[in-house]
C-alpha positions, 0 to 999 in steps of 0.5 A: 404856493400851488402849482400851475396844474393845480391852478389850472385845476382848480380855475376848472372847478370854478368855471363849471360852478360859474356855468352852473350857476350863470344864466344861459344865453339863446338868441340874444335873450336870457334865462335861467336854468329850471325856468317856470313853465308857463301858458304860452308853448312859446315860452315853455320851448324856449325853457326847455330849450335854455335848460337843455343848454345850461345842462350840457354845458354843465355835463362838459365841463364836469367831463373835462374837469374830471378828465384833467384831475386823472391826468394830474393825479396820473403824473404826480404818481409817476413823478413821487415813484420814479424821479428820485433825488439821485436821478440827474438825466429826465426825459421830459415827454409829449402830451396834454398829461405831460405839464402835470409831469413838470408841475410836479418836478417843480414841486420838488423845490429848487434844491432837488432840481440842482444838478439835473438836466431835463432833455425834451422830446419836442417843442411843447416839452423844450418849452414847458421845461425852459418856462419852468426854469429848469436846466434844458439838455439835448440828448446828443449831450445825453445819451444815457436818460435815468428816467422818461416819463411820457404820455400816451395815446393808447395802452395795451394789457401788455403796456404796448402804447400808439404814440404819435398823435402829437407828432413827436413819436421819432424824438419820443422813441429815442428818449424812451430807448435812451432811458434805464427807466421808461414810464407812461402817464395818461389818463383812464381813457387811454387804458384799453385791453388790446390796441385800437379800441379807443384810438381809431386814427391809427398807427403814426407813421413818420416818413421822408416827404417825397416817399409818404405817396408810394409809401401810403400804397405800401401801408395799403397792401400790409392791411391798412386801407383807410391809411391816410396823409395827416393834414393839418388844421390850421395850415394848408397842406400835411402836418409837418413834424419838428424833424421837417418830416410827414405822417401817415395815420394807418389804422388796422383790424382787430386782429392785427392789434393783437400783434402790435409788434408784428404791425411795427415790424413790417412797417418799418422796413419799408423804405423811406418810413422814419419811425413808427409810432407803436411802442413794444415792450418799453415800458416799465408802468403805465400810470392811469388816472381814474374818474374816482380819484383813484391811479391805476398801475400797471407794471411790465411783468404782469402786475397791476396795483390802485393807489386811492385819492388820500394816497396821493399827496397834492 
């Protein structure tokens, strides 16, 4: 029986077929892709323009089917090399990568998952664990994680992540530090040489509600002038994490990236910040999957290997 990231996969798949193949709908009126051209300018408008549309939601599609295979052949690769039949304690971590993370777990079978605990970093993960059936724990219980594999927003050279862009970074670092073994799943557009190239919202930084004003003026002066409140979309108002707590997105130059720790440092002896969402030296591999099939590993002491498509068992 296939998996729900599997099935999730492959409705996908079937979806950009059916675009393709479906006819394209402007105006109320319906034509196909590679319309005939005709005498009338009109007609040949319309054409081109039905064309136009039935392609790019084509190329859409086919992006974002590509973007959710990496993401699943990233975390079934993190999960066939780090949870281990003797491991009892899994962190289960944040992310749109993190459901194939408990697919995968699943498929290990009902004898494998006997005996262990899963301790989630937030709503999305207590609920992707309680609706898989597994054993849901607290880390108050656990303190002392055998394994948390997580997602990221962004990845350095040297496996420093920006975490938090979901929110969940507070509970996220404690389960990581928790952990013998922390681990990070994304998919290829999440591997970047240095911190800030491809996530340009910032660093999140989670702070207690009556100080986020002063706190804003504070982040300013460290260098970040366009740090903003994180409002949310569909209330009024800011964002409000699971710990009753707001966010500060700061984003930063070039050069201050180079140094994320530095960054961390700074920010979190300010008063009234909760945590900060850089993590610094955690992480033992990244797990990156590629557009051609393929995973990249990057390892905490400096290595890097690829794992092709027909290495990875699905």
């Amino acid at each position: 029986m296939p998996s729900p990231a599997i099935t999730r996969l492959d409705a996908a798949k079937a979806s950009t077929i059916a675009q393709t193949l479906d006819n394209a709908t402007i105006g109320g009126t319906t034509a196909t892709a590679n319309v005939t051209t005709s005498t009338d300018p009109t007609q040949n408008a319309a054409a081109a323009a039905t064309n136009s549309l039935a392609a790019n939601q084509d190329s859409v599609a086919t992006a974002a089917n590509v973007i959710e295979g990496a993401k699943q052949l990233a975390a079934f690769s993190a999960v066939d090399h780090h949870i281990l039949p003797h491991h009892k304690v899994i962190g289960i971590g944040s992310g749109s990568t993190v459901p194939y993370v408990v697919d995968r777990i699943v498929q290990q079978g009902p004898e494998a998952n006997q005996g262990r605990v899963f301790i989630p970093t937030g709503f999305q993960s207590k609920e992707l664990i309680v609706k898989a059936g597994l054993t849901l724990g607290d880390v108050d219980q656990f303190p002392q994680i055998d394994v948390t594999i997580d997602g990221a927003d962004e990845v350095d050279a040297d496996l420093n992540c920006i975490k938090g862009g979901g929110a969940c970074h507070l509970r996220e670092k404690v389960l990581a530090e928790a952990a013998e073994t922390w681990v990070v799943v994304a998919d290829y557009r999440k591997n970047s040489r240095i911190l800030g190239t491809t996530y340009k919202q910032g660093v999140p930084i989670e702070v207690a509600p009556f100080a986020y004003a002063k706190l804003l003026q504070n982040v300013h002066r460290l260098g970040s002038e366009k740090a903003v409140l994180r409002m949310a979309k569909a209330k009024a108002g800011p964002v409000v994490t699971d710990n009753g707590n707001f966010v500060i997105d700061a984003p930063f130059d070039e050069s201050s990236y180079t140094n994320p720790r530095s960054i961390l440092e700074h920010i979190k002896l300010l008063t009234g910040v909760v945590e900060v969402g850089l993590f610094c030296g955690m992480a033992k591999a990244a797990y990156f999957g590629n557009q051609d099939g393929s995973v990249t590993i990057k390892w905490a002491d400096g290595n890097q290997e690829t794992l092709q498509a027909s290495d990875i068992q699905k």
